[in-house]
C-alpha positions in Angstrom: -43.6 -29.7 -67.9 -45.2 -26.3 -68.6 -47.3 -24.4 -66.5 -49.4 -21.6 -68.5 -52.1 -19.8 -66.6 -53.5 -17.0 -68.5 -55.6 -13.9 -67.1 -56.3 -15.2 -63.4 -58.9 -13.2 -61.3 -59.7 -13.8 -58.2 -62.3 -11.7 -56.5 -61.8 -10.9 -52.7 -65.0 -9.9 -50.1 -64.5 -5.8 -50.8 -62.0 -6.0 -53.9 -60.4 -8.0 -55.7 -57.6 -10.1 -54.7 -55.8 -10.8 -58.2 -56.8 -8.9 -61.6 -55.9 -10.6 -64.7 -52.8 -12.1 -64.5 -51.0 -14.0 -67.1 -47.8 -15.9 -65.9 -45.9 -18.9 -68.1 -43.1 -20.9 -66.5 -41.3 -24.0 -67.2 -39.0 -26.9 -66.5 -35.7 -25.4 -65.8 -37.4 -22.0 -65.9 -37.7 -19.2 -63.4 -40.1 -16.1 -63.1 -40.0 -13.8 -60.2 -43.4 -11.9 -60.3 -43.3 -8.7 -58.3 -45.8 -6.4 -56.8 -47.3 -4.6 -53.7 -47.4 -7.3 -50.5 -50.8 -8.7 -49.8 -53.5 -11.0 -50.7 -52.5 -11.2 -54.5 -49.5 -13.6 -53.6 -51.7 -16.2 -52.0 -54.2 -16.1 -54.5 -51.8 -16.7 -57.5 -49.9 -19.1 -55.8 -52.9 -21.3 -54.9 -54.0 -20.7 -58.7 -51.1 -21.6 -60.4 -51.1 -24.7 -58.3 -54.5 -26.2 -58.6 -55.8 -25.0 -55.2 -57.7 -22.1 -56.0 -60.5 -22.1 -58.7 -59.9 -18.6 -60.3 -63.3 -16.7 -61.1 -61.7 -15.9 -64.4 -59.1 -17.6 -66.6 -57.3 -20.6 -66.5 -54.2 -22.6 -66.1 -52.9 -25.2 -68.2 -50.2 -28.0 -67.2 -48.8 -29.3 -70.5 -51.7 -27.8 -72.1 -54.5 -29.6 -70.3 -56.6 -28.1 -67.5 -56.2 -30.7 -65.1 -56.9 -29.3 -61.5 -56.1 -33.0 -60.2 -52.3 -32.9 -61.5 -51.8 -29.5 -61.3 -52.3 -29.8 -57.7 -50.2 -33.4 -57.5 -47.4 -31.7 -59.5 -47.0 -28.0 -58.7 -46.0 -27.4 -54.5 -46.0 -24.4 -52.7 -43.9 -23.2 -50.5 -44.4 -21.2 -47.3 -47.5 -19.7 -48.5 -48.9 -17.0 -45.4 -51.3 -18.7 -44.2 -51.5 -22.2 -45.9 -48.6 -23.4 -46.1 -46.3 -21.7 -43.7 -45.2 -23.7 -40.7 -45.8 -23.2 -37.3 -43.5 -21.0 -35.8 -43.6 -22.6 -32.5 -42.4 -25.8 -33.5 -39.1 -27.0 -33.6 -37.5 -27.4 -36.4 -37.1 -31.4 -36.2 -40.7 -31.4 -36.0 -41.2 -29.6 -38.9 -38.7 -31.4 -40.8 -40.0 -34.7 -40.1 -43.8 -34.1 -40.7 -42.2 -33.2 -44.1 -40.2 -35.9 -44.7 -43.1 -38.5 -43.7 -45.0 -36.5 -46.2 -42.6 -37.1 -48.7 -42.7 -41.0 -48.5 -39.5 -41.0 -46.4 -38.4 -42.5 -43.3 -38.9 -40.0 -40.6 -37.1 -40.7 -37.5 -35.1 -38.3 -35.3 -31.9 -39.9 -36.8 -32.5 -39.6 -40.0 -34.1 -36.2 -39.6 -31.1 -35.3 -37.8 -28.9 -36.7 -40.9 -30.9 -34.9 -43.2 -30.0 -31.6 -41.2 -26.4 -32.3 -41.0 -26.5 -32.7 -44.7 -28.4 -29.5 -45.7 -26.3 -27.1 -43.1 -28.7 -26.7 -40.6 -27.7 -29.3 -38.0 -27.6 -26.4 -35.2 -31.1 -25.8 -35.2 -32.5 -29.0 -34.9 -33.9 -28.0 -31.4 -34.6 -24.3 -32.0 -38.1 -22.9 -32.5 -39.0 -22.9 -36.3 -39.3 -19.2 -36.1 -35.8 -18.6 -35.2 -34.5 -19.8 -37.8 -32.3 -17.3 -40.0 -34.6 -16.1 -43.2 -32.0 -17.7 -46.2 -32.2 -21.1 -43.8 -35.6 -21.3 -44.0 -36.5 -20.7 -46.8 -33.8 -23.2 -48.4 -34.8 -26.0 -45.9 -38.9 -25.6 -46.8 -37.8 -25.5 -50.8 -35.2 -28.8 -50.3 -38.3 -30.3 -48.3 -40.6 -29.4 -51.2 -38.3 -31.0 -53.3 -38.3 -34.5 -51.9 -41.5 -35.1 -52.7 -40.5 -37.1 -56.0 -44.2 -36.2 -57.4 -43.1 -32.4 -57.3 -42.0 -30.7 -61.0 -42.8 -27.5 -60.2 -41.9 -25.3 -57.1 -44.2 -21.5 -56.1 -41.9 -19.7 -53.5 -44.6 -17.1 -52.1 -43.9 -13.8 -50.8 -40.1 -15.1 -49.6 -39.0 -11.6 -48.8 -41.6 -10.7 -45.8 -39.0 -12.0 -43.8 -36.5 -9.7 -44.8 -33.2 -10.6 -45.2 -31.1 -10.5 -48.5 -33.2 -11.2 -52.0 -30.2 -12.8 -53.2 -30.8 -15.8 -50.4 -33.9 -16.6 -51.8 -33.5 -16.0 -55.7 -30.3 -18.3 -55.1 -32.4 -20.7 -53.9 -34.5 -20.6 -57.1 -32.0 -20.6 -59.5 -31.0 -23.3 -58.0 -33.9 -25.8 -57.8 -34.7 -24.1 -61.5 -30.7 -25.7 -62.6 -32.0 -29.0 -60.9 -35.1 -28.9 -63.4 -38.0 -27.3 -61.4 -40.6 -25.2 -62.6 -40.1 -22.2 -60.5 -42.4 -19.1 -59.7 -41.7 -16.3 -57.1 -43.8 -13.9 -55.8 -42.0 -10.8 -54.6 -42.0 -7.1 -54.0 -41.0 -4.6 -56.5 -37.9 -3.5 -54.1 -36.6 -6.9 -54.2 -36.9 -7.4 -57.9 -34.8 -3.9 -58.2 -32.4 -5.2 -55.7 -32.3 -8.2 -57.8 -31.8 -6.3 -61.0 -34.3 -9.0 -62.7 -37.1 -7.8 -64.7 -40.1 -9.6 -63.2 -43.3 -10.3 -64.5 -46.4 -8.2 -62.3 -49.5 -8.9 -61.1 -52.2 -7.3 -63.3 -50.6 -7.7 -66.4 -51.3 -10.0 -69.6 -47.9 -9.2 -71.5 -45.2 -10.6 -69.2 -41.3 -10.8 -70.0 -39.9 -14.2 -70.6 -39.3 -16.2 -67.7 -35.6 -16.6 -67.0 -33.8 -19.8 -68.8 -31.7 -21.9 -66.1 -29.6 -24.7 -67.7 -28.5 -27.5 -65.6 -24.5 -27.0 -64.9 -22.7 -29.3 -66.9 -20.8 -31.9 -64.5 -16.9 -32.8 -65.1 -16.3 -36.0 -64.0 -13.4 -36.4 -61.6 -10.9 -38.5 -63.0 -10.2 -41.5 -60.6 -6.4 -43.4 -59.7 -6.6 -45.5 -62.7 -8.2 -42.9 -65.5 -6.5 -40.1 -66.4 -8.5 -37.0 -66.9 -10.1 -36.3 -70.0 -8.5 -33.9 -72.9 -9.5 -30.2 -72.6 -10.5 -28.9 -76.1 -8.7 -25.8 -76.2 -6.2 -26.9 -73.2 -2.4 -28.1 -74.5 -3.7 -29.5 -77.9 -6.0 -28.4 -80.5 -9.6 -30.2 -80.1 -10.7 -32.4 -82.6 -13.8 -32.0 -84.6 -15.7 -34.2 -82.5 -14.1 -33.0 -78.8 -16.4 -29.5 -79.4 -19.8 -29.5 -78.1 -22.4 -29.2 -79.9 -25.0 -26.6 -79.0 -26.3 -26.9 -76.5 -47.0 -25.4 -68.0 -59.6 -27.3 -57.5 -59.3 -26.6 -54.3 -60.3 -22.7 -52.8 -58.3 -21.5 -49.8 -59.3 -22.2 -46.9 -61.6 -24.8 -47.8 -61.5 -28.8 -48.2 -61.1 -30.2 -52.4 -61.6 -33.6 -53.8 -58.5 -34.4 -52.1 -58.7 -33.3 -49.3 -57.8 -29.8 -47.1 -54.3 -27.7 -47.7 -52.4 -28.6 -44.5 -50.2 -25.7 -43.3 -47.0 -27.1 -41.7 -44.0 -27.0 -43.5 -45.6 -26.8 -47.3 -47.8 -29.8 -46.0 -50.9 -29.6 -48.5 -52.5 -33.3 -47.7 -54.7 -32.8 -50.5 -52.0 -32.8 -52.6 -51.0 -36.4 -52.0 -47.8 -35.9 -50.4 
């Protein structure tokens, strides 16, 4: 899956929200895409993802402009305003709503399961906004990513929490290694922090996205199967033991599918 949106505008009341923005990203792809906090992030997010009809440009999944699939296939991700849960509610609630949404069972149990299992079983009963800012952000992406629909993941604006970059960009890399589609948006401080060369808002001629290959997994060798031959460990490989070489709905207001929810990346219209 490729996600190409090329020169998105987006006018705002008094000034424009997005100038001409060109962005690419794909499967196992990252792009961090960095500039000053504000309305910007929203509006590309929502853009990129179907949910915002752009008053110039456009954005192509696969090379189609298809608002419909765009929208089915590309999630975002604790977008102010949209998406963002309610900080009042406690994070089982806000896991569950999620987990129904994803076509799963939903039940304190196995919402309490599913928080033992993602390291956050401690905060079951806490108030969503309590939780620490790498926590969150990891549990609304893993969320995002049980929707078995969702190829593509937008992480807006993760650093207005504050908190370490690395947290969040971890947590990228790391749905990018599983095969996402990822796009952050960010601010320039945490792209320097980073040390990542991002793409920025109001530009056409943007640096490659970053390439994230899935991590190659060694089998464990069970009781009755000895481990596999190293090449290059004890005995000289043979030719065939070396490896070979290894890209609409407007904020704020109802589309064909429905309206954006905003509880825990909860976009109804997007047929969770």
């Amino acid at each position: 899956m490729k996600i190409t949106a090329h020169a998105l505008t987006v006018r705002g009341p008094h000034a424009p929200m997005l100038r001409p923005t060109s962005v690419a990203f794909a499967e196992h792809q990252l792009v961090l895409v960095a500039g000053d906090p504000g309305a910007g992030h929203t509006a590309l997010s929502l853009a990129v993802s179907g949910r915002l009809r752009p008053d110039g440009g456009e954005v192509r999944l696969d090379g189609r402009a298809d608002e419909r699939e765009l929208r089915r296939r590309v999630a975002v991700v604790d977008t102010p305003g949209i998406t963002e849960p309610d900080d009042a509610l406690p994070v089982r609630t806000v896991v569950g709503e999620d987990l129904s949404i994803a076509g799963r069972k939903a039940g304190r149990r196995v919402v309490d399961a599913w928080l033992d299992e993602h390291g956050a079983a401690e905060f079951a009963d806490a108030r969503f906004e309590h939780l620490p800012v790498d926590v969150r952000t990891r549990l609304l992406a893993e969320l995002t990513a049980a929707r078995p629909e969702v190829t593509g993941i937008v992480l807006t604006l993760p650093d207005r929490f504050g908190g370490d970059p690395k947290d969040w960009y971890d947590v990228g890399r790391g749905l990018a290694e599983r095969g996402y589609a990822v796009l952050i948006t960010c601010a320039d401080t945490s792209a320097h922090v980073l040390g990542v060369t991002p793409a920025r808002f109001g530009e056409l001629d943007q640096p490659a996205p970053i390439a994230v290959p899935a991590t190659e997994q060694i089998a464990e060798p069970t009781e009755d199967e000895p481990a596999a031959a190293v090449p290059g460990d004890g005995e000289p490989a043979e030719l065939d033991d070396v490896p070979g070489d290894t890209d609409a709905v407007v904020a704020g207001e109802a589309g064909e599918d429905g309206e954006d929810g905003a509880n825990g990346a909860n976009d109804e219209g997007d047929e969770q």
